[in-house]
N, C-alpha and C positions, 0 to 999 in steps of 0.2 A: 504494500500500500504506500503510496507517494500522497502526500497533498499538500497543495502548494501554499503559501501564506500570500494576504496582498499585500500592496508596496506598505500601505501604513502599518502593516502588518511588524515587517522587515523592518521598517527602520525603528520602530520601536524596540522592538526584539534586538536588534543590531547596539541600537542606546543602553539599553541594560545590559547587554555582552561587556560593553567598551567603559562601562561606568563600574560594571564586577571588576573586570580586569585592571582597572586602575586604584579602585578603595581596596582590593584584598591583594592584593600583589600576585596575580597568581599568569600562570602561565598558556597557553594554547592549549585546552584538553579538552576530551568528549564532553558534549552534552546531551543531556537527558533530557525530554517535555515532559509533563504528566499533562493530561486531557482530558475533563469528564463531557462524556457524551453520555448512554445509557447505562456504559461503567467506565472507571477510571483507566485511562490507557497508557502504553511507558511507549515513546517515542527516540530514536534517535534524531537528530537533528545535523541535514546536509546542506551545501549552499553551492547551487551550481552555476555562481557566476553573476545570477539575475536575482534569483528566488531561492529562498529559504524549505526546505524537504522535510517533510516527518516521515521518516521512516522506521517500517517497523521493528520491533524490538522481541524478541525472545520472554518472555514474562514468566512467572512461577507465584505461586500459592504461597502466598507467607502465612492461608492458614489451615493446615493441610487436614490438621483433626475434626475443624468444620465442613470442610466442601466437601467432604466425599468421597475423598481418592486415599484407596488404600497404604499408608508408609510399603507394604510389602506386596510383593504381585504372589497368587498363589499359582504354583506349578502343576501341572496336571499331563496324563498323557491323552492323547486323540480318545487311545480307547477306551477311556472312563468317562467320556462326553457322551449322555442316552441320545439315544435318536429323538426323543420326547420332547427334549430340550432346545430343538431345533426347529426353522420354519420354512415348509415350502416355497419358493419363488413366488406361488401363482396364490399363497393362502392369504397374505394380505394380514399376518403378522407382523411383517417390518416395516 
């Protein structure tokens, strides 16, 4: 995913880069957006000359015991999966 920011966009965004970099003394490094749309999203951020890129970011669960996702995957072989278990193409299961 790319999307682009507008000019006011940029040169705001550009003013808080050049205003960080000069109160903190800090040097050229990644940056990161965060973005709430219908959830909070991690963006990288590119600059291809013109415009300003959010690009996507790899993200992970900081809350893993809430959402759902097992710590542990369980190991199983084919042939302990029932037939039962499974749904025809045409049954309108999935």
């Amino acid at each position: 995913m790319q999307t682009i920011m507008t000019t006011g966009c940029i040169q705001k965004n550009l003013s808080i880069i050049e205003l960080s970099e000069k109160i903190l003394g800090i040097e050229d490094l990644e940056i990161e957006v965060e973005y709430q749309a219908e959830t909070i999203g991690k963006f990288g951020l590119d600059f291809d000359g013109n415009n300003f890129l959010l690009t996507s970011k790899q993200t992970d669960c900081l809350a893993k015991d809430q959402c759902g996702i097992p710590t542990e995957k369980s190991k199983m072989e084919l042939s302990e999966i029932q037939a039962t278990n499974s749904c025809a193409p045409s049954s309108g299961c999935c």
